[in-house]
C-alpha positions in Angstrom: 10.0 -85.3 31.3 13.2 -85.1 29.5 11.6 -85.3 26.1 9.3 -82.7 27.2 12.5 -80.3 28.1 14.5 -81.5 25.1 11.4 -79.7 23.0 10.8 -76.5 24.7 14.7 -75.7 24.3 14.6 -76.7 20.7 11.2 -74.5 20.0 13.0 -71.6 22.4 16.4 -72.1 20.0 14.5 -72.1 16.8 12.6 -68.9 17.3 15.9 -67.3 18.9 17.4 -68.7 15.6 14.8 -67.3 13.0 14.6 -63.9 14.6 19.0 -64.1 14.1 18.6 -65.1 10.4 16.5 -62.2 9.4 18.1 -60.6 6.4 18.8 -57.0 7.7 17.2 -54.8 5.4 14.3 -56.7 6.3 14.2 -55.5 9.8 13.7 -52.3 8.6 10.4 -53.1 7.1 7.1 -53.5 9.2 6.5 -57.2 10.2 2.2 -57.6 8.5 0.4 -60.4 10.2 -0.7 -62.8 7.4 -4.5 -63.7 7.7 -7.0 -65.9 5.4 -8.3 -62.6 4.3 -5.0 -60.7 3.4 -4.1 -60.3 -0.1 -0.8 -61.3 -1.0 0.9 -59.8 -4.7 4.1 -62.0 -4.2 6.5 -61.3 -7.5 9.3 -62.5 -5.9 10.3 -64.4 -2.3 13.7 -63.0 -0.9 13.4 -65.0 2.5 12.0 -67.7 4.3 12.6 -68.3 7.6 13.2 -72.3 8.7 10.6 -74.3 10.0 11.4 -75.2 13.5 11.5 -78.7 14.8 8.2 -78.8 16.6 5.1 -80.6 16.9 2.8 -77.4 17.4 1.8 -74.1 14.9 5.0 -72.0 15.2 5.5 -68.9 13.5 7.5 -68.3 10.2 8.5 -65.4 8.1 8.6 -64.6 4.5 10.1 -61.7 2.8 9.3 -60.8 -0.7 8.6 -57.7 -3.4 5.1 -57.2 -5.1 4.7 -56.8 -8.6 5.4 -53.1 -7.9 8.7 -53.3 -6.4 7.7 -52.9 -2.6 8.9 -55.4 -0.1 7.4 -56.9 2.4 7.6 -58.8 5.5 4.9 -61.3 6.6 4.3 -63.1 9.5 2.1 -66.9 9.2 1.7 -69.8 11.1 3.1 -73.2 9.8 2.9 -76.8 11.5 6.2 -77.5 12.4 8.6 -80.2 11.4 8.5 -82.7 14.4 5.6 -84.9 14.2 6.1 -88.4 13.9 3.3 -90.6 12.7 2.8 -93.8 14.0 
């Protein structure tokens, strides 16, 4: 049970603590939802959010300009960083 508590308040802190590490002139730009379909013309990566310290998909961010100068913001699911094998 306390395991179980320990990792909801970690998963809660770590998207509380992505969303406060946002650069700011990145909330500014519309937050696009990645999917296997969308085209992605990354030139350069500004940001990356951390991956949380969870066992399940969690959300992450990435911030970067095109080959044409535009930023973006994207929005993908990762795996998170707490699985232990064994």
């Amino acid at each position: 049970m306390k395991a179980a508590l320990l990792m909801i308040a970690i998963t809660g802190f770590s998207a509380s603590a992505m969303a406060a590490t946002l650069p700011d002139a990145s909330s500014k730009i519309p937050v696009e939802q990645y999917t296997y379909s969308t085209p992605l013309d990354i030139a350069k990566v500004v940001w990356m959010s951390t991956i949380p310290i969870s066992c399940d998909v969690v959300p992450a961010r990435m911030d970067y300009i095109d080959s044409k100068g535009k930023e973006h913001l994207i929005e993908y699911q990762v795996m998170g960083n707490g699985c232990v094998d064994g």
